[in-house]
N, C-alpha and C positions, 0 to 999 in steps of 0.2 A: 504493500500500500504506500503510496507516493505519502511524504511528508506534509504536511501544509504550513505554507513559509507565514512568515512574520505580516510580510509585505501583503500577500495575499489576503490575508486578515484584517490587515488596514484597510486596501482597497474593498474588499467588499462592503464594508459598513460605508465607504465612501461613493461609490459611483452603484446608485439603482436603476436609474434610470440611463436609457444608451449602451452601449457596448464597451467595454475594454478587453482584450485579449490579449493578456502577459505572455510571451515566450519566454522562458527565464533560462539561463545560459547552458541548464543541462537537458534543454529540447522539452522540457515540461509545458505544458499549455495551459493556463490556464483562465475561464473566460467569468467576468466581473458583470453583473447587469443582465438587462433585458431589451430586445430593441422596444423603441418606443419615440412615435411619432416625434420630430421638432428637437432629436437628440442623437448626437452624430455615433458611430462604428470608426473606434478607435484601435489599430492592432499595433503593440510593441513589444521591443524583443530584445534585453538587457544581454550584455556581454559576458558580462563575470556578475558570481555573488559579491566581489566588492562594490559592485555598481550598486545593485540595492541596499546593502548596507552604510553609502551612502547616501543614500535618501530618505531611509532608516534616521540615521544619526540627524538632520537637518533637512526635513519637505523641500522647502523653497529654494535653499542653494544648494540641494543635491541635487532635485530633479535637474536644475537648470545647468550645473555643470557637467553630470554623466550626458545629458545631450549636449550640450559643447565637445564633449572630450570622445561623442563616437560610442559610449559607454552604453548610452539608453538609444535602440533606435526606431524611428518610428515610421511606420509602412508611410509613403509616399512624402514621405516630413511633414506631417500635417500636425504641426505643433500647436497651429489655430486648434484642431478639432481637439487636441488632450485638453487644451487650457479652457474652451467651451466646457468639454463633457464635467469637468472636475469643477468648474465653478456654478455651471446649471443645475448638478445635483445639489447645492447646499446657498439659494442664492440668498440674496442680502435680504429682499425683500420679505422673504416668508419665516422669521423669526433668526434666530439666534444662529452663525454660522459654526461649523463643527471645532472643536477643538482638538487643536493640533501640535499641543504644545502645554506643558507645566504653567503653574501659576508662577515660577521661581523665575520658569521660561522669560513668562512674558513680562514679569517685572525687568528681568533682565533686558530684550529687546529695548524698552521705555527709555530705561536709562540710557543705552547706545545711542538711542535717537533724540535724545535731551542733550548728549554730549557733544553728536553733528551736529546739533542745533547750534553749538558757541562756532556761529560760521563769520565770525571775523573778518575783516577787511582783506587782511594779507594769506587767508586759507581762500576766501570765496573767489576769488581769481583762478587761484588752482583748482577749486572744483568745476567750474566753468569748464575750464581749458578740457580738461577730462572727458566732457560729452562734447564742447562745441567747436572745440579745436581738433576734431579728429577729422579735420577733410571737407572742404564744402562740396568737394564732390559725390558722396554720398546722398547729400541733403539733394543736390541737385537729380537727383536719381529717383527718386519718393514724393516731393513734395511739391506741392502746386508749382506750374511753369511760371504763373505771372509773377506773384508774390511771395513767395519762399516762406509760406507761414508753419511753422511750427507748432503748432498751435491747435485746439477746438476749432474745425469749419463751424459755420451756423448753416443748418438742412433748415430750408424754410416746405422743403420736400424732398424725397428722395428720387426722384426723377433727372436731377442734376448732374453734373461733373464737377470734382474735387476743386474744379479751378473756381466754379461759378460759385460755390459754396464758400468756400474763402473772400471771394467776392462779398459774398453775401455778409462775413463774419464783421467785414472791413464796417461795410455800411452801417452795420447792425451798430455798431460801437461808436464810430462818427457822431449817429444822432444821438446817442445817449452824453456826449461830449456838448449836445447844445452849443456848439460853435459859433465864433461872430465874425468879422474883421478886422484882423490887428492881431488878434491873441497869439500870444507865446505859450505852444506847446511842450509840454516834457515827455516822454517816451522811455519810459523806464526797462532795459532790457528788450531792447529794440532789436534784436537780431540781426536779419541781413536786412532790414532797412523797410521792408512791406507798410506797415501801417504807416509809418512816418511819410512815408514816398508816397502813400494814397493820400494822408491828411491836408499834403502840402500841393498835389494836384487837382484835391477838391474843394479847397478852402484857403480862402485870403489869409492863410495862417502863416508863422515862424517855427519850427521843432526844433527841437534838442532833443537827439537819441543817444544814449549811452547804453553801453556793452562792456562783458568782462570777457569779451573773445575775439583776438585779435583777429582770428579766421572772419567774423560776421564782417569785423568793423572793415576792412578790408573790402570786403565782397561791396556792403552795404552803400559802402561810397562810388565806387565804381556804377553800381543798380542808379542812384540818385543820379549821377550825371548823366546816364542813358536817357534816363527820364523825364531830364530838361528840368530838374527841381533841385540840381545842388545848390544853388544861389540863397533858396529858402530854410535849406535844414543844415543842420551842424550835427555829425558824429561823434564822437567822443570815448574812449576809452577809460572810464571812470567810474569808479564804485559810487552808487545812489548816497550813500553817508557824507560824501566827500563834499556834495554842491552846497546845501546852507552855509556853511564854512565862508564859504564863496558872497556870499551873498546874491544869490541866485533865488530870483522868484518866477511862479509860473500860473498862467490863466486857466490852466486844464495841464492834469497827467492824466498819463495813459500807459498800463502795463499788461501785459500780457502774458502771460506766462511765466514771468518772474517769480512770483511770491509765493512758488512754489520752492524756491533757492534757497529764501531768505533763512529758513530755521526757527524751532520753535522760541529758541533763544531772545532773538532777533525782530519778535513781531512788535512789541512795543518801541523800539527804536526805530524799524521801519516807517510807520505809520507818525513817530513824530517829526520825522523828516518830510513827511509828505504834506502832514502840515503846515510845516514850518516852510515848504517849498509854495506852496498854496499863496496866490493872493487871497485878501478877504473874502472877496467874492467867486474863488479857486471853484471848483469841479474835475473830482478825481472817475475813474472807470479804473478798476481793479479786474480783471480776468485771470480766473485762477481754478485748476484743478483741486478740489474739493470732498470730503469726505460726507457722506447720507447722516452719520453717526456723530458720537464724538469723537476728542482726539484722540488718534493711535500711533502705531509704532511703523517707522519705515522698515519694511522685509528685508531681507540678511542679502538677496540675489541685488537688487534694487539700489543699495546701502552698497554695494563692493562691484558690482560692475556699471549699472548705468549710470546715478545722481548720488555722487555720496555728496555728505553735507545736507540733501534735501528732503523734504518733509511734507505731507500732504496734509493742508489744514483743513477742522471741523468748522464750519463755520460760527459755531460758537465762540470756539476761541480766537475768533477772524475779526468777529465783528468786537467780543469785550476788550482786546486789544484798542482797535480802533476809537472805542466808545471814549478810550483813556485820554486820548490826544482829542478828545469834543470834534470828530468828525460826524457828522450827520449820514448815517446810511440813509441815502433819499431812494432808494431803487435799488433791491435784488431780484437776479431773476436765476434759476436753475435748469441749466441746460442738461437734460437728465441723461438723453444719450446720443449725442451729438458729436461726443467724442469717438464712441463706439466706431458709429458710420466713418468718423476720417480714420480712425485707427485700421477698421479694416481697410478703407482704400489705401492706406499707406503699406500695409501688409502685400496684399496684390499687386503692387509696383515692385515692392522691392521683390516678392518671387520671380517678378519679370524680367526684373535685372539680377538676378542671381551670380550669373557670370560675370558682371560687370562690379558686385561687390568683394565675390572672391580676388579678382584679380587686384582689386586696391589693398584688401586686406589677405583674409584666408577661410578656409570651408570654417575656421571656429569662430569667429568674430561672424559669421553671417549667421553661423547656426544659434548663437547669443542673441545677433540684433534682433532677428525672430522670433525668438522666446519674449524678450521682451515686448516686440508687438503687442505676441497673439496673449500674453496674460494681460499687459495695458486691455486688449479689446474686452475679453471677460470681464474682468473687474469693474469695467462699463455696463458692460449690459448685464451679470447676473450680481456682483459684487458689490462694494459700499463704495465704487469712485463715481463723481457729477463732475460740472463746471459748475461755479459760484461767476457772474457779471456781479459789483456791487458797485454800483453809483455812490459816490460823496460827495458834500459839499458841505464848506463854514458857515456857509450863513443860509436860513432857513426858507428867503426873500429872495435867492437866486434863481432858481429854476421855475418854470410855469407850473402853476400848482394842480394840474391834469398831465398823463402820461402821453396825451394824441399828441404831443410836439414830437416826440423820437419816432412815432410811425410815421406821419407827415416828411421828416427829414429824411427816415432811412426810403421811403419813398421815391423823395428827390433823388437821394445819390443813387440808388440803381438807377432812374431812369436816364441819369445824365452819361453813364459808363458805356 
């Protein structure tokens, strides 16, 4: 009578729904689940029992490195369909997700992620460089032609294309900025220059974009002057603490993806910078990947390969941050799975260029960037990650006191594009 492993016993309490089909490295077979409508047939086929045992000793950064390292392999690499099946059986929405881990465990994780949190001026450059300094040509392989967004698209439908949907994120944000003529924009983690380059194409505006990646700032300037708009925007390679110093004030910020960087550390000095950047009558738009729940702990795979230093905020601790430094959240909205849809399109580009990222890199850096897609996509759609948009403003008198201004505007800007 065949043994029954460890691992086996894990997964069957974990995947009921769907198919998994372990090959385990001495030809044993064994099959997890049942098929079932709207839930994928996953088959995989480990190398050695060191492989499972490490996934045994550590879920998150085992799985993800036995397939990095060749170790775990999965019929047709459908690393989408494992990170689906495993988070569709247990999703966020329908109570309490399984545990996976000691209490000891997960105090321990806390702490790790309280400790990236101390992301410091002279560390948060180097965490930067880590993900954004690895190549713009990557980025230019996956992500929208026009505007290099890195970012949440806005699906005002799914009938679209990645570029229009970007388009669409552009607009979507524009109006929420309430715009005038003259103002001086700031552009917080501006990347390769997208939003700023729209802002300053669709509005009598000035920006200030700053970056901690010399790869963006680079690209970003180049992008602007294609675009006939470097006369209006300023790049900058500067950590966001560094400009009140300065005496630098601004009509409207705008970030995007940022304050995902920042650290838990770091929220309340964030936020009184943004202040303190604000004129009286300032208006801020915050875009930020977000947590359903409260706060939690950034994952071990996450933490050591993609964003070290970064952190996914609750938005409760987003906003009583914020509350500190008497910013007004005038406007949130939650973009429930908006990111799902770009994650999966950015998934589908890069299996199209497959070949084109091995040869930059190698089969393990591609079999990583994938992993990390296809669980960003999960975590989306059955898991506890949103977007948070959170509008601010100082003073309570600035903005129209009904929301039809930002339809009306975001309106306008599609139709003018």
């Amino acid at each position: 009578m065949p043994k029954i492993r460890l691992l086996d016993r894990l997964l069957s309490r974990v995947v009921r729904k769907g198919v998994l089909e372990v090959t385990h490295s001495d030809g044993t077979v064994v099959r997890h689940g049942t098929e079932t409508e709207g839930f994928p047939n996953v088959f995989i086929r480990f190398t050695s029992d060191a492989a499972e045992r490490r996934i045994l000793r550590n879920p998150s950064l085992g799985a993800a490195e036995t397939f990095m390292d060749g170790q775990l392999i999965i019929a047709n690499e459908d690393v989408m369909g494992l990170a689906e099946l495993f988070r569709a059986n247990g999703p966020w929405d329908h109570g309490r997700e399984p545990d996976d881990g000691t209490a000891l465990k997960k105090v321990g994780e806390k702490l790790v992620t309280a400790i990236d949190g101390i992301n410091r001026a002279t560390r948060a450059k180097k965490n930067i460089a880590h993900h954004y300094d690895i190549g713009n040509a990557l980025y230019q392989l996956f992500l929208d032609k026009d505007h290099m967004q890195y970012s949440c698209a806005y699906w005002p439908s799914l009938d679209i294309t990645l570029e229009q949907a970007q388009e669409a994120k552009l607009a979507h944000i524009a109006a929420k900025l309430d715009l005038a003529p003259g103002q001086r924009i700031l552009d917080i983690g501006c990347g390769w220059g997208g939003m700023a380059i729209y802002l300053a194409k669709h509005a009598d505006v000035r920006v200030h974009g700053i970056t901690l990646s010399e790869e963006q700032l680079a690209l970003a300037r180049v992008r602007a002057q294609e675009a006939g708009v470097a006369d209006r925007i300023t790049f900058e390679l500067v950590d966001y603490r560094a400009l009140s110093g300065r005496g630098e004030i601004y009509d409207r910020i705008v970030s995007v993806g940022m304050f995902e960087h920042v650290g838990q550390a770091q929220f309340d000095t964030y936020f009184r910078e943004v202040a303190k950047l604000l004129t009286p009558e300032g208006v801020a738009l915050i875009h930020t990947i977000g947590r359903f729940g409260g706060p939690g702990s950034t994952d071990a795979f996450t933490r050591k390969y993609i964003f070290p230093g970064g952190y996914i905020p609750a938005l409760s601790e987003t906003l009583a941050a914020s509350e500190r430094s008497r910013l007004i959240a005038t406007d949130v909205e939650n973009l429930r799975l908006h990111y799902a849809f770009t994650l999966r399109e950015w998934y589908k580009r890069c299996q199209d260029n497959k070949a084109a990222i091995v040869a930059l890199y190698d089969e393990r850096f591609y079999r990583m960037w994938t992993f990390y897609l296809a669980g960003a996509t999960a975590a989306f759609e059955s898991g506890g990650m949103c977007n948070y948009q959170i509008q601010y403003s100082r003073n309570r008198r600035t903005l129209p006191l009904t929301r039809g201004y930002m339809a009306e505007a975001e309106a306008a800007l599609l139709a003018s594009n």
